[in-house]
C-alpha positions in Angstrom: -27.2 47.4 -37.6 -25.6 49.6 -35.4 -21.9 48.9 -34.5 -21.0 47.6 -30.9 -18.9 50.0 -28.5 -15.6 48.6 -27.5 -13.8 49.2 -24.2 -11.6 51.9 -23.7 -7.7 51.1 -23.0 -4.3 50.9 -24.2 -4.2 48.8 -27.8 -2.0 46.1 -27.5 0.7 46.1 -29.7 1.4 43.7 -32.3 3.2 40.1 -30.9 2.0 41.3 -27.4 1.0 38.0 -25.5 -2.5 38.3 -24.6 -1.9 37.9 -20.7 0.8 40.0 -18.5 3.4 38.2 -16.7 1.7 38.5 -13.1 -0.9 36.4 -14.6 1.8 34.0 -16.3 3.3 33.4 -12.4 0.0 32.8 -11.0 -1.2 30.5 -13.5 2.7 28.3 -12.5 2.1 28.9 -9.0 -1.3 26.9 -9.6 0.2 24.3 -11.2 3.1 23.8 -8.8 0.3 23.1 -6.3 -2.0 20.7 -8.2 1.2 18.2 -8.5 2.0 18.2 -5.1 1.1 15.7 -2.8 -1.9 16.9 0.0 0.4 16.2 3.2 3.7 14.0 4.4 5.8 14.9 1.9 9.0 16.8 1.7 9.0 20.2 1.0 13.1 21.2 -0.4 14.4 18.8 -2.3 17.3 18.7 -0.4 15.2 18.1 2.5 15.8 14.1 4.3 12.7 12.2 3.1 9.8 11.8 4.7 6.5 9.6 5.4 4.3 9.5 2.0 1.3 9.4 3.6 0.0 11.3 6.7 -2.3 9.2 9.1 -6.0 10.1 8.5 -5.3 10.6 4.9 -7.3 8.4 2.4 -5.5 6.7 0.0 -5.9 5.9 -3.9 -7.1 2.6 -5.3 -8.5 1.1 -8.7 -11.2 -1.0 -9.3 -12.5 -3.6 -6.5 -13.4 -7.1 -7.1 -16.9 -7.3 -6.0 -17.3 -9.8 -3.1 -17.5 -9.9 0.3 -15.7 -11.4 3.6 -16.8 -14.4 4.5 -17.1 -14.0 8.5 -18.8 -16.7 9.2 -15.9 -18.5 8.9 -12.4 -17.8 10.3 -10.4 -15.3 8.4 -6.9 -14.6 7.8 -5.3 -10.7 8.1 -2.0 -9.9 7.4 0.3 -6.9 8.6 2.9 -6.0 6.4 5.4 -4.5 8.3 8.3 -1.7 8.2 7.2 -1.1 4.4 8.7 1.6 3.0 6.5 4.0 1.8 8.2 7.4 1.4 7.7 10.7 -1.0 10.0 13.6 -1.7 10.2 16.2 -4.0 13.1 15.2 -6.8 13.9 18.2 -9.2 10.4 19.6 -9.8 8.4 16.7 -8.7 7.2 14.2 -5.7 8.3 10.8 -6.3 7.6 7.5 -4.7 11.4 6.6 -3.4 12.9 3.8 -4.3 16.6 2.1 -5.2 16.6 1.8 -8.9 15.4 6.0 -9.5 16.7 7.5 -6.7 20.2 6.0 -5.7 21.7 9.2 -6.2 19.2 11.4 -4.6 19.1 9.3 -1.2 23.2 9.3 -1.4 22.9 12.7 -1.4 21.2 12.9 1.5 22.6 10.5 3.8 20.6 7.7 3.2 21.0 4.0 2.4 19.2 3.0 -1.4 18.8 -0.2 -0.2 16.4 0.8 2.6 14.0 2.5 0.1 12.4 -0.7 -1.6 8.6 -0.1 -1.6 8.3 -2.5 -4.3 8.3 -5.2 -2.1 5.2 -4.2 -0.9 3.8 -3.9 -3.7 4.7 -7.2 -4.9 3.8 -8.4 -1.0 0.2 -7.0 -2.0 -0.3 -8.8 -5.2 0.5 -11.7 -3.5 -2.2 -11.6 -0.9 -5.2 -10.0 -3.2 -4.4 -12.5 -6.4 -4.4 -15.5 -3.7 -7.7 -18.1 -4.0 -7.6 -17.4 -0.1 -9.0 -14.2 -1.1 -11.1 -14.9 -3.8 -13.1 -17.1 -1.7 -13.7 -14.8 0.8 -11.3 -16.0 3.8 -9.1 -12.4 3.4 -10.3 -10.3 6.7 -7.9 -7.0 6.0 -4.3 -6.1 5.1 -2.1 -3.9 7.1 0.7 -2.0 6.3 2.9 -0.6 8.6 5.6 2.0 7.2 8.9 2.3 8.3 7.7 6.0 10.0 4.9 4.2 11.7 2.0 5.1 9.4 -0.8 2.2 9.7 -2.7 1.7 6.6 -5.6 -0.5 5.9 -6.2 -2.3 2.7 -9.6 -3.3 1.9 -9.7 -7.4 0.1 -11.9 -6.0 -2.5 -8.7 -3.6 -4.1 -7.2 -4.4 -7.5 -3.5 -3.5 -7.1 -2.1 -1.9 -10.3 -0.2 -4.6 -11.8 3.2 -2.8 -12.5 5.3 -0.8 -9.9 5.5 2.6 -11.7 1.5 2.7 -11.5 1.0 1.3 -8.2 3.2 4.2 -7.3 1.3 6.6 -8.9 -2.3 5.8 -8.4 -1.5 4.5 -4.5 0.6 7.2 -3.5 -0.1 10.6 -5.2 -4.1 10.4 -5.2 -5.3 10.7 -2.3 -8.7 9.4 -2.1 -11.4 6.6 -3.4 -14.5 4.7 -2.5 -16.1 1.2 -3.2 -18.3 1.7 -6.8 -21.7 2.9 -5.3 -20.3 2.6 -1.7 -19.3 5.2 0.8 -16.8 2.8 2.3 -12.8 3.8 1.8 -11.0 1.1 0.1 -7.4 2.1 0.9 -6.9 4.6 4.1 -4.5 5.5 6.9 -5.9 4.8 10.4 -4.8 5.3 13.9 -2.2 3.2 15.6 -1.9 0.8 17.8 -2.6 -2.0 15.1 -3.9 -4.3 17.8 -7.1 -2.6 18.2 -8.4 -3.5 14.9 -7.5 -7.4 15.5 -10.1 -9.9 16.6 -10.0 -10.9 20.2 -9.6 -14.8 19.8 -7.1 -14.2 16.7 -3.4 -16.4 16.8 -0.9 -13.7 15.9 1.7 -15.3 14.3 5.5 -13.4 12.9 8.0 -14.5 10.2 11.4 -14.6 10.2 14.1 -16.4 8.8 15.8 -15.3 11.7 13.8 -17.7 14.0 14.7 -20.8 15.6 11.2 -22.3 15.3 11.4 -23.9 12.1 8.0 -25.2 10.6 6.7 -26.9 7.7 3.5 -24.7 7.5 0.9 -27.5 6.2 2.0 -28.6 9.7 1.8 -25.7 11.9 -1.6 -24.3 10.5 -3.3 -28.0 10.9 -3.2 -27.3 14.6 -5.3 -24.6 14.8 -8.1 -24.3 15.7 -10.5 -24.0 12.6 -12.7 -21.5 15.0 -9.5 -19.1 15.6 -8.9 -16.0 13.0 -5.1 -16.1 11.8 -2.7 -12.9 11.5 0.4 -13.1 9.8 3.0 -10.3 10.2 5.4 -10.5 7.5 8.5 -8.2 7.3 8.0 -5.8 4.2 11.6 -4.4 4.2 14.4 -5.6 2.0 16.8 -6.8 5.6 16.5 -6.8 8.9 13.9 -8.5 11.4 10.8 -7.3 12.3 10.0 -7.3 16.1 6.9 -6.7 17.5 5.0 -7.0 20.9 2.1 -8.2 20.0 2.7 -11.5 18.5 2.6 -14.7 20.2 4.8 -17.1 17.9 7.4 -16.4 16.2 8.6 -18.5 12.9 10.1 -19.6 10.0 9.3 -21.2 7.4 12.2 -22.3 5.2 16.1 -22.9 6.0 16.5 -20.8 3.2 16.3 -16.3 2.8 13.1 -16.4 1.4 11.3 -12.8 -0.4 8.1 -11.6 1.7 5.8 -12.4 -1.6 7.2 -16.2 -1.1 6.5 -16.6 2.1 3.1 -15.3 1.7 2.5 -17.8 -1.2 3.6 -20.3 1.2 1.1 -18.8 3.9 -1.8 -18.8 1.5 -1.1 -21.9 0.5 -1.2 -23.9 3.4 -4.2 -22.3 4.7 -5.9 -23.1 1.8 -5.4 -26.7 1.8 -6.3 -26.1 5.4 -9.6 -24.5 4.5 -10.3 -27.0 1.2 -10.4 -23.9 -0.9 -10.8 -25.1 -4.4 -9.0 -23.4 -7.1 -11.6 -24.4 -10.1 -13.4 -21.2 -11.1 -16.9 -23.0 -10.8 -16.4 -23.7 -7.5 -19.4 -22.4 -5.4 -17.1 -20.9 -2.7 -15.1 -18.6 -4.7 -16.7 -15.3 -6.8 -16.3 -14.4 -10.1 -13.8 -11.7 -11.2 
């Protein structure tokens, strides 16, 4: 057997790493990259913070609940609005802001912790998805509105992540997912105005504690119509009112300060006594997880 040839060159010399440092840079560079966010997010870490998701990006979901609107029936959407839903880069990496992780950073630059509570929409989203209103089919769409004016659309057929730290991460840093065996985006931005995407013959209803229409909500959904699609805008934001120009009542539904998941329990609630949506599991009208 004759003995291979090796390739000329300089011998490396004992405890020589196998790669030079060029390569070493490169190979960091690349890895900087890969844990970056696509778009929206803030490039210097002492940069103000900005929108975590660029419109016409597609978002990140999990696994969908296989069942379908029910349309021949009226529906109810929902808008979640002034969420906040912001990224920046703290230290080495992008993180989902929010009070409890980043007081400090947001002191730092200027900005209010309290204002930076994205958890409420997460916990707003639970809310609506985990509902028998959706089960059964009566959930049209979710909307999110972020405090930048990003529109996002939520599919029914999403399961949220059950705890904050993973809805952050799989929501918010992936950037893209489909139905299983569909082409259809589960979780995406779209383009604003929000109205467009609203059937014509819809009641557009807003919440606020701040109203002076106060309403037991058994009460005010059993005058409706039952041929008239329902929205509910619901302020996702931790104070403040939401105000909008689209609506065409605006209420509240307890004397009391109540949390934007409450109120949509209440909501979803009513409108299922409304609808006679039973909550037995054999119940023809609602599908099986």
């Amino acid at each position: 057997m004759t003995r291979a040839y090796g390739v000329k060159g300089r011998k490396r010399k004992h405890g020589e790493p196998k790669y030079d440092r060029k390569e070493e840079e490169e190979e960091e560079e690349e890895e900087d990259v890969q844990a970056q966010p696509k778009r929206g997010v803030v490039e210097d870490e002492e940069a103000t913070a900005a929108p975590a998701i660029a419109e016409e990006d597609d978002l990140s979901g999990i696994p969908i609940v296989p069942s379908e609107n029910n349309t021949a029936k009226p529906n109810v959407i929902f808008i979640l609005e002034k969420a906040s839903l912001e990224v920046a880069k703290v230290g080495k990496t992008y993180q989902l802001l929010n009070s409890d992780d980043h007081a400090n950073f947001l002191r730092k630059n200027n900005k209010n912790p309290g204002d930076y509570r994205p958890d409420i929409t997460h916990q707003s989203l639970l809310s609506i998805l985990d509902s028998p209103l959706n089960k059964a089919g009566r959930l049209r769409t979710v909307y999110i509105k972020t405090e930048k004016g990003v529109l996002i659309e939520v599919k029914p057929f999403v399961r949220i992540p059950r705890t904050f730290k993973r809805f952050a991460v799989e929501l918010l840093q992936k950037l893209s997912i489909s139905a299983v065996g569909k082409r259809e985006k589960l979780l995406r931005t779209i383009k604003n105005p929000v109205t467009q995407y609203l059937p014509l013959n819809s009641r557009k209803i807003a919440l606020s504690y701040s109203s002076e229409k106060l309403v037991d909500m058994d009460d005010y959904v059993s005058t409706v119509s039952n041929n008239t699609d329902l929205v509910f805008v619901v302020g996702a934001m931790a104070h403040g009112k939401i105000e909008t120009d689209y609506t065409e009542d605006y209420i509240a539904i307890s004397g009391y300060p109540l949390s934007a998941a409450y109120c949509i329990t209440r909501i979803t609630g009513a409108l299922e006594r409304k609808w006679k949506i039973l909550l037995k599991r054999n119940s023809s009208n609602i599908p099986m997880d």
